[in-house]
C-alpha positions as protocol buffer text, in pm:
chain_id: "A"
residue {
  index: 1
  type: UNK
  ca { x: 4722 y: 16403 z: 13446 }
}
residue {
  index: 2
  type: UNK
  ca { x: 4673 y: 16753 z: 13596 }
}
residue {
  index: 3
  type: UNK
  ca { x: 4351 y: 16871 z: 13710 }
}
residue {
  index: 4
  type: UNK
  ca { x: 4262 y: 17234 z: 13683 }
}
residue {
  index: 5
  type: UNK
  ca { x: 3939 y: 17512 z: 13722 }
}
residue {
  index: 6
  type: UNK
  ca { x: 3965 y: 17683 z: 13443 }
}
residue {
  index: 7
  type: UNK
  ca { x: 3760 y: 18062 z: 13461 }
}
residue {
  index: 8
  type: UNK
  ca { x: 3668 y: 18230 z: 13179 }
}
residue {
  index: 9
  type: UNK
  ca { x: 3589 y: 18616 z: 13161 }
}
residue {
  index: 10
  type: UNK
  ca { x: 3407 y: 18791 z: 12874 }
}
residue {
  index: 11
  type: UNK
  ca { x: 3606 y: 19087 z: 12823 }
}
residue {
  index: 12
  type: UNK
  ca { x: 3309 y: 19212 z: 12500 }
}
residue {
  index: 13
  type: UNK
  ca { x: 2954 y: 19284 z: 12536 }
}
residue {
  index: 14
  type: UNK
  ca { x: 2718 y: 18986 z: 12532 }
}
residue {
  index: 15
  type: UNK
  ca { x: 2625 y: 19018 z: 12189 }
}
residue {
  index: 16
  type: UNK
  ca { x: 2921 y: 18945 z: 12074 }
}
residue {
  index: 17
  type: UNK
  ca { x: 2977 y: 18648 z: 12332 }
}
residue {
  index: 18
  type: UNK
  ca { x: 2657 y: 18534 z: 12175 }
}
residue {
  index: 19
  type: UNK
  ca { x: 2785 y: 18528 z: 11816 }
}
residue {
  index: 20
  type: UNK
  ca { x: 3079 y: 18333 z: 11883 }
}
residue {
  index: 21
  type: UNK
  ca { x: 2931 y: 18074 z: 12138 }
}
residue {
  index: 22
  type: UNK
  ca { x: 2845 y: 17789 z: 11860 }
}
residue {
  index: 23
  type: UNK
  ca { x: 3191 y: 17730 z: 11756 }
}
residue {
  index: 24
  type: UNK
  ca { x: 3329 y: 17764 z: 12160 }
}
residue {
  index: 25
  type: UNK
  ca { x: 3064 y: 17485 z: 12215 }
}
residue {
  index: 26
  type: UNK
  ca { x: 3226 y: 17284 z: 11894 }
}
residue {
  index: 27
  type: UNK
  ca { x: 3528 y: 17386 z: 12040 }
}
residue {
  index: 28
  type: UNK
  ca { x: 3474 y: 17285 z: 12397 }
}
residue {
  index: 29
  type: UNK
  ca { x: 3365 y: 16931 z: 12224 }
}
residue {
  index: 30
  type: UNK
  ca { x: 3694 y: 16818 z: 12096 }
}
residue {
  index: 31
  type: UNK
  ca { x: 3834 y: 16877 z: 12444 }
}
residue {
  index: 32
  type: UNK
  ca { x: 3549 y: 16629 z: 12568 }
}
residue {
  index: 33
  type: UNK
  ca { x: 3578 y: 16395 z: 12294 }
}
residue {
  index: 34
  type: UNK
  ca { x: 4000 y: 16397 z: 12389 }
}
residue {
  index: 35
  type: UNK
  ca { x: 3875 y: 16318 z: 12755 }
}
residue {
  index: 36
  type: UNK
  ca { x: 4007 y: 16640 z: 12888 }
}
residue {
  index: 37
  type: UNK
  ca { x: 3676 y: 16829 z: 12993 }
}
residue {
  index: 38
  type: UNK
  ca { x: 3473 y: 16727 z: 13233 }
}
residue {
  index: 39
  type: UNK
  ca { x: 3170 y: 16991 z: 13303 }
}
residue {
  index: 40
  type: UNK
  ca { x: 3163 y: 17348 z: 13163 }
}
residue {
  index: 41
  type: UNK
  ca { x: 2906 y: 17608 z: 13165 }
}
residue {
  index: 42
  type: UNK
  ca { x: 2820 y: 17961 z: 13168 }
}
residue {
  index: 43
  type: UNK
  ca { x: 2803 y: 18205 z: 13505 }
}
residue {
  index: 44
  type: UNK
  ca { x: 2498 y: 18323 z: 13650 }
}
residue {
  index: 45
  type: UNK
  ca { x: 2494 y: 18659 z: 13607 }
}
residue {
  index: 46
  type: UNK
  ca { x: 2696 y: 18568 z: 13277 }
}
residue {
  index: 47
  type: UNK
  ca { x: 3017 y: 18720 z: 13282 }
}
residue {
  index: 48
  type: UNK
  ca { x: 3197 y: 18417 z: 13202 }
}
residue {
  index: 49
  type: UNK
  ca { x: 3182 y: 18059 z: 13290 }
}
residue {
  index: 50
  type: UNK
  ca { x: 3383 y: 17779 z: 13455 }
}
residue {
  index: 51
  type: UNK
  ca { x: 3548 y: 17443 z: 13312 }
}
residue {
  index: 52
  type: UNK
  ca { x: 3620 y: 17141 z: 13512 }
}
residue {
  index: 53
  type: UNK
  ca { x: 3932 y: 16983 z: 13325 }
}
residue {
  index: 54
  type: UNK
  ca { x: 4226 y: 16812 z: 13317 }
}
residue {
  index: 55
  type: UNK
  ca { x: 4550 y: 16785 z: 13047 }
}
residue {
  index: 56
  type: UNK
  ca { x: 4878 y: 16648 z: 13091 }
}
residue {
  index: 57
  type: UNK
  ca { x: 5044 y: 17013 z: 13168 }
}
residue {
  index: 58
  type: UNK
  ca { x: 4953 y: 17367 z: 13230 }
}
residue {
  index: 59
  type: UNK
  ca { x: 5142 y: 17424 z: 12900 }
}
residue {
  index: 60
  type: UNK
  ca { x: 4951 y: 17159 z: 12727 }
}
residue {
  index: 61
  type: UNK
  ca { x: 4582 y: 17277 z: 12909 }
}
residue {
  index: 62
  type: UNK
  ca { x: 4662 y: 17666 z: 12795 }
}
residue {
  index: 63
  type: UNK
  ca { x: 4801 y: 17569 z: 12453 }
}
residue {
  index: 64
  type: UNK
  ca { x: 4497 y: 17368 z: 12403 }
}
residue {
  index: 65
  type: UNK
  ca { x: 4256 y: 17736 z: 12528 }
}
residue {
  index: 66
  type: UNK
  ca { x: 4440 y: 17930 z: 12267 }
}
residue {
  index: 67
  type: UNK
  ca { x: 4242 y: 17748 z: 11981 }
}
residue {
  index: 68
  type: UNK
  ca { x: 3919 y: 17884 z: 12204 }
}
residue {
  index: 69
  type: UNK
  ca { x: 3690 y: 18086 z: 11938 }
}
residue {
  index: 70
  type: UNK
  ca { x: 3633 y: 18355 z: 12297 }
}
residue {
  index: 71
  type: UNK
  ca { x: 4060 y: 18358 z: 12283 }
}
residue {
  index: 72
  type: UNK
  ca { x: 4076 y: 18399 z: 11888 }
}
residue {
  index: 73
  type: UNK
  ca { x: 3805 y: 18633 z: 11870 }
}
residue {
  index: 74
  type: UNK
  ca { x: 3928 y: 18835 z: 12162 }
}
residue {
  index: 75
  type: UNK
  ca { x: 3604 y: 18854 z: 12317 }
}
residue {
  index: 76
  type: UNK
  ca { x: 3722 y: 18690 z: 12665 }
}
residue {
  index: 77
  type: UNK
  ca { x: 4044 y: 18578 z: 12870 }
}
residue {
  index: 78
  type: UNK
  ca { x: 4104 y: 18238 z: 13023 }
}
residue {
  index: 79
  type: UNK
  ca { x: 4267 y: 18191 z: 13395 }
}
residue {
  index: 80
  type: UNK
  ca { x: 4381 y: 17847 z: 13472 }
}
residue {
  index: 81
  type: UNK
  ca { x: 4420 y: 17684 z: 13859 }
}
residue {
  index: 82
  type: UNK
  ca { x: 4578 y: 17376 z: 13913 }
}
residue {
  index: 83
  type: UNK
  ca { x: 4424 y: 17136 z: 14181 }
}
residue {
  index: 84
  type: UNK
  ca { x: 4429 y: 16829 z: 14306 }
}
residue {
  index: 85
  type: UNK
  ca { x: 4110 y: 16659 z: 14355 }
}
residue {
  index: 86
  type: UNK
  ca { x: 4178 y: 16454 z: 14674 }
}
residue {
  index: 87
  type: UNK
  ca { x: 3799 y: 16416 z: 14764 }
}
residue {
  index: 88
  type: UNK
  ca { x: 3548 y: 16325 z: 14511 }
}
residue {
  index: 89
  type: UNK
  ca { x: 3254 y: 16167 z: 14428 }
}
residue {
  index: 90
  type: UNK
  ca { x: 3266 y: 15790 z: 14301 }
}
residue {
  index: 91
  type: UNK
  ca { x: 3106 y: 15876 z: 13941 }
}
residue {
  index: 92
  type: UNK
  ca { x: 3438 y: 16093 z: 13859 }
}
residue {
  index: 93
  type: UNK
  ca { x: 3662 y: 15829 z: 14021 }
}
residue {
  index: 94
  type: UNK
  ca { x: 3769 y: 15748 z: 13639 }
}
residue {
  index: 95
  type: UNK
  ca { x: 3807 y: 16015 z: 13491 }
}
residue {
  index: 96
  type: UNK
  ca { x: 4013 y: 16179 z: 13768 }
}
residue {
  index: 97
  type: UNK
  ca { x: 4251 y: 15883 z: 13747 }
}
residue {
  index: 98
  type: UNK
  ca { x: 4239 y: 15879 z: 13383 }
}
residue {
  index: 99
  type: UNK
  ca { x: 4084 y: 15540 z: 13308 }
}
């Protein structure tokens, strides 16, 4: 698996952020119920927020972020960096190597 930081940026005013957000969470839940998220949550100011995740590919990881309600609805854009996490803490051991 590839690891990646991915950065989300609203691109529309808040209010519309805010009417979409339910179905990004619902949406950000299948990727944790496929094992592919790890942490996500919202900027502070809130311009956008940051995801902690990992996916097979970069094609699979931003195929995946195109089914994003914030992509769909056009209310933000998604950036994606690949890392590799080479120091960690033990509690992510697993899920960084996929177990």
């Amino acid at each position: 698996m590839k690891h990646f930081l991915v950065e989300i940026t609203y691109t529309a005013p808040i209010e519309k952020i805010e009417a979409v957000l339910p179905d990004h969470r619902a949406f950000l839940q299948t990727g944790y119920d496929r094992g592919w998220l790890l942490m996500s949550g919202p900027l502070n100011p809130r311009t956008g927020g940051i995801i902690i995740a990992r996916a097979p590919s970069l094609d699979e990881i931003r195929s995946f972020f195109q089914e994003d309600p914030y992509a769909m609805n056009h209310v933000a854009t998604h950036r994606f960096a690949e890392f590799a996490p080479v120091k960690r803490q033990a509690l992510v051991e697993g899920w960084v190597n996929g177990v």
